[in-house]
C-alpha positions as CSV (number, residue, x, y, z in Angstrom):
1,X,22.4,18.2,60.2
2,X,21.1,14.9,58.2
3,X,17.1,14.6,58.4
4,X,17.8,11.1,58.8
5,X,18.1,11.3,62.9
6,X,14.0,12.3,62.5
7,X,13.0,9.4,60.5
8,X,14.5,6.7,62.3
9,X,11.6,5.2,64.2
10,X,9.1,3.2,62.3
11,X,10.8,2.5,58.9
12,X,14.4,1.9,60.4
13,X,12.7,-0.9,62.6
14,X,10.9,-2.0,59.7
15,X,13.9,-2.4,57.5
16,X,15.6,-4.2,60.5
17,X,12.8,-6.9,60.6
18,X,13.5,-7.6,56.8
19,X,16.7,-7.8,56.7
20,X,16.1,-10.0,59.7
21,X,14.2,-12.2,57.7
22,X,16.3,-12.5,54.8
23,X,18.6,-14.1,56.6
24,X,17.0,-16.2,59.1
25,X,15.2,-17.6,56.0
26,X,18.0,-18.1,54.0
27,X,18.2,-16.6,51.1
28,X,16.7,-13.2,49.3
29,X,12.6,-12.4,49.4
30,X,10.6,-11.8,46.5
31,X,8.6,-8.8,47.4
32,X,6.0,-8.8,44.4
33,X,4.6,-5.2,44.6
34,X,3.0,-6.0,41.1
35,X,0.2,-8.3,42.5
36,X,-2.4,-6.1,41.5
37,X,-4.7,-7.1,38.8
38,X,-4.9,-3.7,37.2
39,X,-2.2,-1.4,36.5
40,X,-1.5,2.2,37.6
41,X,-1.5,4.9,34.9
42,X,2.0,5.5,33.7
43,X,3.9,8.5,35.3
44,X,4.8,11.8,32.9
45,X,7.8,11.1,31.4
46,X,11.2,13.0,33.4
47,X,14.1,14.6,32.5
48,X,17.3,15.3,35.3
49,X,20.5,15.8,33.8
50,X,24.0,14.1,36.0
51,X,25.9,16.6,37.8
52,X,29.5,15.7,38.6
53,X,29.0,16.6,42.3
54,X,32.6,17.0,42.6
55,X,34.2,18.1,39.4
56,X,36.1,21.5,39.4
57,X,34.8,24.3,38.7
58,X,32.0,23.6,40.6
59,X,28.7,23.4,38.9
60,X,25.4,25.5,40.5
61,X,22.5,23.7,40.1
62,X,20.7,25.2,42.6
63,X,21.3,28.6,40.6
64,X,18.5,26.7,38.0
65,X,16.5,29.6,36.1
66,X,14.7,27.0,33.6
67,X,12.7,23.6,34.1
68,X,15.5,21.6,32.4
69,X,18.1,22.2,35.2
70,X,14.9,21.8,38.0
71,X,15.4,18.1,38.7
72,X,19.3,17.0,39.0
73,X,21.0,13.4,39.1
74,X,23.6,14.2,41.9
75,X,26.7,11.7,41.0
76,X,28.4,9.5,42.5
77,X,28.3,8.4,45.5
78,X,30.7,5.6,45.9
79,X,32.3,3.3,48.9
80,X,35.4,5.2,50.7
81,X,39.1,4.0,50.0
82,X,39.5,3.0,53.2
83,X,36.1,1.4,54.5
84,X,33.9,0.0,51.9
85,X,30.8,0.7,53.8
86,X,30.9,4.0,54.2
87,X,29.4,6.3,51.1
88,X,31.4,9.1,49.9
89,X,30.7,11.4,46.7
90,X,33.7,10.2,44.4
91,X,35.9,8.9,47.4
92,X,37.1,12.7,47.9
93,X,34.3,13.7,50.7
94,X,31.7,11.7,53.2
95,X,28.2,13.2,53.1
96,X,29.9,15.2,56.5
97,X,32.6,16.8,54.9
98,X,30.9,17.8,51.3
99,X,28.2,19.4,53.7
100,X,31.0,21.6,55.1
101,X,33.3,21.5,51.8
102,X,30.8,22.2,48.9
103,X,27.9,23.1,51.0
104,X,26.2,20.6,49.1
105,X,23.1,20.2,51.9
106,X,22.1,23.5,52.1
107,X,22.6,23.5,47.9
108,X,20.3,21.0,48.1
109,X,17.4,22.7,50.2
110,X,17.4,25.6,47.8
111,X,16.7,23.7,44.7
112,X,14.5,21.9,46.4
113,X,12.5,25.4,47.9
114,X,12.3,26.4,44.6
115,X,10.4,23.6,43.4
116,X,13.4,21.0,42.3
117,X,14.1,17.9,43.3
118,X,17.5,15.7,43.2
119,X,18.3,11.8,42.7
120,X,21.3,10.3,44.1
121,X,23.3,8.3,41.4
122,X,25.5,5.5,43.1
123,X,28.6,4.0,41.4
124,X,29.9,5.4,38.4
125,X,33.0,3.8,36.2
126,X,36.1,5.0,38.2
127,X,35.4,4.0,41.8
128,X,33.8,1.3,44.1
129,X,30.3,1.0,44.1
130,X,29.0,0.2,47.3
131,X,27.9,-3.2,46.7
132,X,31.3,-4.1,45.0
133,X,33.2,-3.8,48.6
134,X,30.5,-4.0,51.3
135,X,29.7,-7.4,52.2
136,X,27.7,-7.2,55.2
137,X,24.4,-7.4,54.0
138,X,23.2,-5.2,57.3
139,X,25.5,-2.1,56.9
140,X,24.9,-2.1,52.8
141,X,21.4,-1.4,53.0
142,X,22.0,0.9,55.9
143,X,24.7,2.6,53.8
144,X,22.6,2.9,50.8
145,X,19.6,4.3,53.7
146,X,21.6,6.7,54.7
147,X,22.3,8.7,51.5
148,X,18.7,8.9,50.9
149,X,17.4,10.1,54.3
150,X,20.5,12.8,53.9
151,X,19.1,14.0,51.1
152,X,15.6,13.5,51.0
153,X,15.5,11.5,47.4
154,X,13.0,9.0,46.8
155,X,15.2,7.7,43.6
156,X,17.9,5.4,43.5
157,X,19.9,5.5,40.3
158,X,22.4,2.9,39.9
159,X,25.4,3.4,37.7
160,X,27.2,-0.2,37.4
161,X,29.6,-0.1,34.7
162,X,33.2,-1.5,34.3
163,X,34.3,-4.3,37.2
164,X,31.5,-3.5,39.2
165,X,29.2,-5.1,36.4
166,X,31.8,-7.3,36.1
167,X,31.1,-8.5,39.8
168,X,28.3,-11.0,39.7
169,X,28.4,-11.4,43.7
170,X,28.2,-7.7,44.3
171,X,25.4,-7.7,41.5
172,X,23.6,-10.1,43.8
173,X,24.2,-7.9,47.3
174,X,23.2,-4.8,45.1
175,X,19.5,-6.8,44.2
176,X,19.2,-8.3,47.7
177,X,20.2,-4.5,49.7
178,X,17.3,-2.6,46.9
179,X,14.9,-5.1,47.8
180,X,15.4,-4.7,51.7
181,X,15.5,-1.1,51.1
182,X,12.4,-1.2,48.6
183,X,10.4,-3.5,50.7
184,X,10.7,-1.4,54.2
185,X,10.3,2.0,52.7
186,X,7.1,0.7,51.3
187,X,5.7,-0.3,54.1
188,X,6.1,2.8,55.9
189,X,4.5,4.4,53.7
190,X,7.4,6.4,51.8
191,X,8.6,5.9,48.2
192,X,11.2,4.3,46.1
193,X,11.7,3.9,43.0
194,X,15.2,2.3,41.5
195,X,17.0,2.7,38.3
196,X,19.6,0.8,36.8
197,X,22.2,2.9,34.1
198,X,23.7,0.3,32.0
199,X,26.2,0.8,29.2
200,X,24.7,-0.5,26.2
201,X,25.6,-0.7,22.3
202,X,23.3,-0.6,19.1
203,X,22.9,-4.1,19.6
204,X,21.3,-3.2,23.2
205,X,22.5,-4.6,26.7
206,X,25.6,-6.6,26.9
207,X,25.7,-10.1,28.7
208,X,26.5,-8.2,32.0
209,X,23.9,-5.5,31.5
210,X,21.1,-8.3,31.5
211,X,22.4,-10.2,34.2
212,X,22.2,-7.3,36.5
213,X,18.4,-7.1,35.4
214,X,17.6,-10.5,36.0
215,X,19.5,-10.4,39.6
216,X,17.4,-7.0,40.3
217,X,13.7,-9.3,39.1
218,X,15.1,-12.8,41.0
219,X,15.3,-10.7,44.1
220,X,12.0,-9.2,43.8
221,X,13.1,-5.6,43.6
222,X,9.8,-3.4,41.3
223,X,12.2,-1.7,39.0
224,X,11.4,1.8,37.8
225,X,13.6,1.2,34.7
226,X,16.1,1.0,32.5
227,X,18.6,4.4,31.7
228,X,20.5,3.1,29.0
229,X,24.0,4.8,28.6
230,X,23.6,5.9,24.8
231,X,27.3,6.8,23.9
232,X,30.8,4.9,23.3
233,X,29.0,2.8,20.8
234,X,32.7,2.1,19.3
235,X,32.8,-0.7,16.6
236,X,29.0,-1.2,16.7
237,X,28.1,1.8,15.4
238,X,27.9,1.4,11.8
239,X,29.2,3.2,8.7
240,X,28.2,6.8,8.4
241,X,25.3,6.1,11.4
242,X,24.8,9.1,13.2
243,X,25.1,9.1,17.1
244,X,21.9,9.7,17.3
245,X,20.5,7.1,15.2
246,X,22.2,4.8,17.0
247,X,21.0,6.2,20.3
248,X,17.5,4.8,19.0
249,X,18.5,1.7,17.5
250,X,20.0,0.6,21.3
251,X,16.9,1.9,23.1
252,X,15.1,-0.5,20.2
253,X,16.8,-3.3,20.7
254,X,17.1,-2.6,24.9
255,X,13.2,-2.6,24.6
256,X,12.8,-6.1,22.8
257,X,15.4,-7.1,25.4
258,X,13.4,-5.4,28.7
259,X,10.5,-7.1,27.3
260,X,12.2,-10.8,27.5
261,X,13.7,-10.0,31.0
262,X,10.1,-9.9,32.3
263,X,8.9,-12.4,30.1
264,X,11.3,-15.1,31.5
265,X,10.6,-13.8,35.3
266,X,7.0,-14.5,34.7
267,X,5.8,-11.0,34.3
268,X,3.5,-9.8,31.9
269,X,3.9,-6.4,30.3
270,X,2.7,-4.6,27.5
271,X,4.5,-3.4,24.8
272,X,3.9,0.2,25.4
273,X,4.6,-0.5,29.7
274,X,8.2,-1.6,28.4
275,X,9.0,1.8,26.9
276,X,8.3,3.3,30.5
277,X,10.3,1.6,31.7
278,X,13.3,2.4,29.4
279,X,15.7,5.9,29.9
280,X,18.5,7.7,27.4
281,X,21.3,9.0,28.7
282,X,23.6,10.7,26.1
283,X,26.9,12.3,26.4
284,X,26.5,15.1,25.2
285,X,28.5,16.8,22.4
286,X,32.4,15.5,22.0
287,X,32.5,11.6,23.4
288,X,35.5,9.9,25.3
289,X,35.6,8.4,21.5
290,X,36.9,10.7,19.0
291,X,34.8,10.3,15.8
292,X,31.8,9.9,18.1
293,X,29.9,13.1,18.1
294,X,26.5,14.0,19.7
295,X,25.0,17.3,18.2
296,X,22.2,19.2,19.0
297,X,20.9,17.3,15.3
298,X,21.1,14.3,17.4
299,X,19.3,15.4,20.4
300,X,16.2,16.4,18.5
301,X,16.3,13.2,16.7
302,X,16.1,11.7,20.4
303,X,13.8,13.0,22.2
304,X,11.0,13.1,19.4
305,X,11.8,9.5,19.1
306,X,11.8,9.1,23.2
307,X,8.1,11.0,22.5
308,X,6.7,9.1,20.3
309,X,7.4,5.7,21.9
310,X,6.9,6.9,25.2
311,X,10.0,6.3,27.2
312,X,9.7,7.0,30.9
313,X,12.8,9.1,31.7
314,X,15.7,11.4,29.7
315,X,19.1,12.4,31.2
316,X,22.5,13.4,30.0
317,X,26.0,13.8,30.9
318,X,26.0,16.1,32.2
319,X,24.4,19.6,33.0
320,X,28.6,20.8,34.1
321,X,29.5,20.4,30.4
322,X,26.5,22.3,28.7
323,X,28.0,25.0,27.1
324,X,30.5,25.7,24.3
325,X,34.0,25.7,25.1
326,X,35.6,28.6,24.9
327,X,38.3,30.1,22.9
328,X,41.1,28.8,24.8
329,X,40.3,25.7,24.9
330,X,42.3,24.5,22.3
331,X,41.7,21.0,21.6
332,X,37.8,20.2,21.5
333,X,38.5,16.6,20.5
334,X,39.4,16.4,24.1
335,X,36.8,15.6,26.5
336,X,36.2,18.4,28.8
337,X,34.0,18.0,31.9
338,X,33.5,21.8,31.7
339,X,32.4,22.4,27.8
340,X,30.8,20.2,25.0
341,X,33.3,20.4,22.6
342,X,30.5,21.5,20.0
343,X,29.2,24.4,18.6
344,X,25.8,24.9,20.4
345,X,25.3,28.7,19.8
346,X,22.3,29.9,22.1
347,X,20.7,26.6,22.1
348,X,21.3,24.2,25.3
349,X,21.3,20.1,25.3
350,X,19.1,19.8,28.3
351,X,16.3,22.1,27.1
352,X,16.5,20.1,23.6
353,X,16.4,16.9,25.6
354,X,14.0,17.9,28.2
355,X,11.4,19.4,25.6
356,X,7.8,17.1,26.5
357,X,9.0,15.6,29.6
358,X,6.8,17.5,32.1
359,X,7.0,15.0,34.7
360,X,8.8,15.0,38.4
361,X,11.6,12.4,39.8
362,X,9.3,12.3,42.4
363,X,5.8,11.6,41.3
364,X,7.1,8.8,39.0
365,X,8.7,7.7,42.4
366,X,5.0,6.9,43.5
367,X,4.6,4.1,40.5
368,X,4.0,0.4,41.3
369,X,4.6,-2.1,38.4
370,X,1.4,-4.2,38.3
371,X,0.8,-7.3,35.8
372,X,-0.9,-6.5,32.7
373,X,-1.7,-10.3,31.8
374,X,-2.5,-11.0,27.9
375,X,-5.9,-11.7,26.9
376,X,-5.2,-15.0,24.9
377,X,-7.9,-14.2,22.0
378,X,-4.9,-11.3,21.6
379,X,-2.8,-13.9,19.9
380,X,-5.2,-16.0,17.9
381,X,-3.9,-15.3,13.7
382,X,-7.0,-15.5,11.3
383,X,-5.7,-15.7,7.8
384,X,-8.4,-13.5,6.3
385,X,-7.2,-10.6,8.2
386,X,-3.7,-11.2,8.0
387,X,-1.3,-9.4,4.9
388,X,0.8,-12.5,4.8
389,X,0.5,-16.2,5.9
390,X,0.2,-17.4,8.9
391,X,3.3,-19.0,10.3
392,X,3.7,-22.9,10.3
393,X,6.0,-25.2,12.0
394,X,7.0,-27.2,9.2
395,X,7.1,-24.6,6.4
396,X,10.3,-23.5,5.1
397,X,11.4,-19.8,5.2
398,X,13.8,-18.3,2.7
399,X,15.5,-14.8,3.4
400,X,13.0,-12.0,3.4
401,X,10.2,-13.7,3.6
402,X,7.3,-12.2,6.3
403,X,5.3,-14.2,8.0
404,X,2.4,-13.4,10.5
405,X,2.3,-14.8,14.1
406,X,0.6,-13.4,17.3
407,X,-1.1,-10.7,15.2
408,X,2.5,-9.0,14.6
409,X,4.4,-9.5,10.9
410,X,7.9,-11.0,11.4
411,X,10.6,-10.8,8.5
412,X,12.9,-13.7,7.8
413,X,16.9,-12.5,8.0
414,X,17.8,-15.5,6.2
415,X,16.5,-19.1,5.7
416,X,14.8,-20.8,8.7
417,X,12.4,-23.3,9.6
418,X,11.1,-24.3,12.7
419,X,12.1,-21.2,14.5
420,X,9.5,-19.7,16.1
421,X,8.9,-15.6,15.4
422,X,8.5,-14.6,19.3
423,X,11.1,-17.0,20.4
424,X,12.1,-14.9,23.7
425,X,15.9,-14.3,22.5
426,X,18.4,-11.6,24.5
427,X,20.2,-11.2,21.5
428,X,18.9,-10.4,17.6
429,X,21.2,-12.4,16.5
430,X,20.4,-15.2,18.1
431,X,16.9,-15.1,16.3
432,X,16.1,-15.4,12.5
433,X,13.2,-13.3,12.4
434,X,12.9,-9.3,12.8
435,X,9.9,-7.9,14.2
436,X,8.4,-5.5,11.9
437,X,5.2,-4.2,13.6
438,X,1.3,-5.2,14.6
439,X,-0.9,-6.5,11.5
440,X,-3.0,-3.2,11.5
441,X,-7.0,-3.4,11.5
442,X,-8.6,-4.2,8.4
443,X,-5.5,-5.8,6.8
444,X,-6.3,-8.8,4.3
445,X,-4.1,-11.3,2.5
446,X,-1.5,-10.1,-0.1
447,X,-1.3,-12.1,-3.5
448,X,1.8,-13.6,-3.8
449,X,3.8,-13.7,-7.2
450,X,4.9,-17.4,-7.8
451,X,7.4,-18.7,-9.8
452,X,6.3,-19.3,-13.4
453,X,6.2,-23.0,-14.5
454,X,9.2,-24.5,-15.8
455,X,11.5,-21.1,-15.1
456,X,14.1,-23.7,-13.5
457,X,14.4,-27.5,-13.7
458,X,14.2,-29.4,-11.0
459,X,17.1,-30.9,-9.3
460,X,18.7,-34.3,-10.5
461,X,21.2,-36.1,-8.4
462,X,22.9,-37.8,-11.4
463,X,23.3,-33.9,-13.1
464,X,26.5,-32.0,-12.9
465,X,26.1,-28.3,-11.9
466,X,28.6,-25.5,-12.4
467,X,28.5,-22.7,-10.3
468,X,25.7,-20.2,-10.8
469,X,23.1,-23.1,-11.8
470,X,19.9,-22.6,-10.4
471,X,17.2,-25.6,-9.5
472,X,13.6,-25.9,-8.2
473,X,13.7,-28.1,-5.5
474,X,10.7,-29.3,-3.3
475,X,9.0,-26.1,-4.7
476,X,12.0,-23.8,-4.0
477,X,14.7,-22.3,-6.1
478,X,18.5,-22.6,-5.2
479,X,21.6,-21.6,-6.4
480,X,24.8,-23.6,-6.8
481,X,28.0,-21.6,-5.4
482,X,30.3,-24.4,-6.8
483,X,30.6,-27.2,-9.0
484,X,28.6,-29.9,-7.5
485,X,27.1,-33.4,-8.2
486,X,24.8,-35.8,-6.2
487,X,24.7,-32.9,-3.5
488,X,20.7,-32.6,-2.2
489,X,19.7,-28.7,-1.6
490,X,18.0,-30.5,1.1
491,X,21.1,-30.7,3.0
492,X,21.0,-26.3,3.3
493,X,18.6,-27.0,6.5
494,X,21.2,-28.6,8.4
495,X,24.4,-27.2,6.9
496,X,24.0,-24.5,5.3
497,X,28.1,-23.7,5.1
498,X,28.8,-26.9,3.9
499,X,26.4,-27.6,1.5
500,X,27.0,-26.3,-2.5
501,X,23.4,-24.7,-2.7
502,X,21.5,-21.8,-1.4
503,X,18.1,-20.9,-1.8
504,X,17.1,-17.7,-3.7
505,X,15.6,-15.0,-1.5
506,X,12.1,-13.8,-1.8
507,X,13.9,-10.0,-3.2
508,X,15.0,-12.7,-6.0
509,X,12.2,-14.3,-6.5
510,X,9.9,-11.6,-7.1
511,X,12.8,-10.5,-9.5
512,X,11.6,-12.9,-11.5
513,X,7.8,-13.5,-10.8
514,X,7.4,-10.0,-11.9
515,X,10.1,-9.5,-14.6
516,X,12.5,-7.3,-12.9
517,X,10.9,-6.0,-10.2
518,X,12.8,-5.5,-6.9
519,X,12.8,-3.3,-3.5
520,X,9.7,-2.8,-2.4
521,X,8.0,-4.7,-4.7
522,X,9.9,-7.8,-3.7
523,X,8.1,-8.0,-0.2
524,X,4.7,-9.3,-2.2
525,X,6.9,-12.1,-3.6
526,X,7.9,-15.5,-1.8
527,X,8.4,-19.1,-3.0
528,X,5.6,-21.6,-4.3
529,X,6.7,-23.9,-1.1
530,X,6.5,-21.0,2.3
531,X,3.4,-22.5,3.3
């Protein structure tokens, strides 16, 4: 029998008064649990693997010997075929008939008397999430209320992939229903933390993914995180990268991304608060994409890097396909959802990924994001402790040149000016400048190589160039890439296609400041005219 028909006083009327309110007033609340001044210590990092709840043969969880398989992801619980209110696990059984079907409540209880926990995962890529096809705002959150009193979970893990990403309405009930739901378990007292799982590519969240953040900050719900999907990277995954280096190039990049959802929401977070708030979820060993691959090699990679930059949470998919295949299983370039399709030996993905991340679903359950505001001497740039000039406005930037702003270097990707470092971009492409770290203590300016005098002649409108000509113009060197007359290198700022020069980049220049000197040694070398 469901514990929820013993916790229905205080918080169900509490969560009736809210949802009450939202609609009386309107429009969606923005409960701002991060008020505080100071911020709570960040939670030990967690690790629970998905289990396919309802995949054949059925996989034992609650059969757990080791700490890797104590904390589970139950998935997915998803809106019935034929009443889009109602949640089912995969639209084969209600929360009634898997009790009776896969014993799954009692399954439950024993993990949990042995000192596991479980998180509900809602949606998933093949069915309706519940927010896709229930549009009464009431029965949603109750729906959502119901699989968590059933099961005791103080996690919600939200899996919006595929149309009901797409769904920017159901995106918007889905952030109004966790905020309810948030707001009233909170004020009785209990805990809730919410996740969103997001595909994502080496480039980070797609268009959708951050959409669904922003909706989930408009509507006031405290997120827990982030759980980035690190698999079917496809076409962005680039030439000979490894799956897991790109696994850590999209939690990278999701980071930088993370940080500018909060920045434009008006929440201030450090750096290292970010990374807590970020997951990895891997598919482990063959993906749905053939030449994608995730090893054990690729696991380690991962979770030292989750380590070292602190990420709040590690899962995989899934904890049912941990194991080798066996010998008749012919084809292992077919996904199974009962085998990896690699060689793993005696070694096991979830005790790779697990390794350092000691924590419990529910103690990080108990976190409350609170505003770390910026002291603003933080951001002041003195150019006696800086390795490289301090950025200007009106100072021209050719490719590879580093600049210093807010106390962290930046690296030009190609020529700019004007375009501020930090500029709070979704996309790195959208930005010229990478971010290459903090200026560290007790840094002082690097000499810059210049140009010797008279190593190019300066440009003449009245000349004729050939391709290949170089001139020093305004203090800085460009190329012609055809024949050209009368055509001002000044014209690169604004049309940089169309215009028959190109400046040299500061790997060039310090080719030639130096006599032949390139790589590394072309970072100390820039144009007379940067500054």
């Amino acid at each position: 029998m469901s514990s929820a028909t013993h916790r229905i006083s205080f918080r169900r009327l509490a969560m009736a008064l809210v949802v009450a309110l939202a609609v009386t007033g309107g429009g969606l609340f923005a409960y701002q649990a991060w008020a505080s001044n100071q911020a709570d210590p960040a939670p030990d990092p967690w690790f629970a693997a998905y289990v396919d709840v309802t995949a054949t043969p059925s996989y034992e969880f609650e059969a757990a010997t080791k700490e890797s398989g104590k904390e589970v992801m139950l998935s997915f619980i998803v809106a019935a075929k034929n009443d889009g209110c109602t949640p089912t696990w995969g639209t084969a059984y209600t929360m009634d008939e898997a009790a009776v079907s896969l014993d799954l409540d009692r399954r439950i209880a024993r993990l949990q008397q042995q000192g596991g926990d479980v998180a509900v995962s809602f949606g998933g890529l093949l069915n309706n999430e519940l927010s896709t096809t229930c549009t009464d705002s009431s029965q949603l959150v109750n729906a959502y209320d119901s699989v968590l009193d059933r099961y005791a979970s103080t996690t919600i893990d939200l899996d919006i992939e595929g149309r009901n990403l797409s769904d920017t309405a159901a995106g918007e009930r889905r952030a109004a229903a966790m905020a309810t739901l948030q707001q009233a378990r909170r004020s009785a007292g209990d805990d809730l933390a919410v996740w969103l799982t997001l595909p994502a590519a080496t480039f980070g969240l797609t268009e959708e993914g951050t959409t669904a953040v922003t909706q989930m900050l408009d509507a006031g719900v405290d997120l827990a995180g982030v759980n980035i999907m690190t698999m079917n990277f496809g076409q962005s995954l680039a030439d000979g990268e490894t799956s897991g280096a790109a696994s850590i190039r999209s939690l990278q990049e999701t980071h930088r991304q993370l940080g500018v959802l909060y920045d434009l929401a008006g929440i201030e977070l450090t750096d290292g608060t970010i990374w807590t708030k970020l997951g990895a979820t891997p598919m482990i060993g063959q993906n749905d994409i053939e030449d994608e691959v995730f090893t054990v090699k690729d696991a380690v990679a991962l979770n030292e890097f989750a380590l070292e930059e602190g990420i709040g949470r590690m899962s995989m998919w899934s904890l049912n396909r941990d194991i080798t295949c066996g010998p008749n299983y012919a084809d292992v370039t077919r996904v199974s959802d009962a085998c990896s399709g690699v060689a793993q030996g005696d070694l096991f993905f979830a005790d790779v990924l697990a390794e350092g991340f000691d924590g419990k679903v529910a103690s990080s359950a108990k976190t409350i994001t609170t505003e770390e505001p910026t002291d603003p001497s933080d951001l002041v740039d003195d150019p006696a402790t800086s390795p490289y000039a301090v950025w200007q406005e009106d100072a021209s930037y050719l490719a590879g040149t580093k600049t210093v702003w807010h106390r962290n270097v930046y690296q030009a990707k190609w020529w700019t000016r004007g375009d501020l470092p930090d500029n709070p971009v979704l996309n790195s492409w959208e930005t010229p400048w990478t971010l290459v770290g903090p200026v560290l203590e007790g840094e002082t300016p690097i000499t810059m190589p210049t140009l010797p005098a008279g190593t190019y002649p300066g440009w003449d409108g009245a000349s004729i160039y050939e391709e290949g000509d170089r001139v020093l113009f305004s203090g800085v060197p460009y190329e012609a890439k055809w024949w050209n007359q009368g055509d001002s290198p000044a014209a690169f700022s604004s049309d940089p296609d169309g215009t028959p020069w190109i400046p040299l980049t500061t790997e060039e220049i310090a080719a030639l400041a130096t006599g032949g000197a390139t790589g590394e040694e072309s970072n100390l070398a820039t144009a007379e005219a940067q500054g």
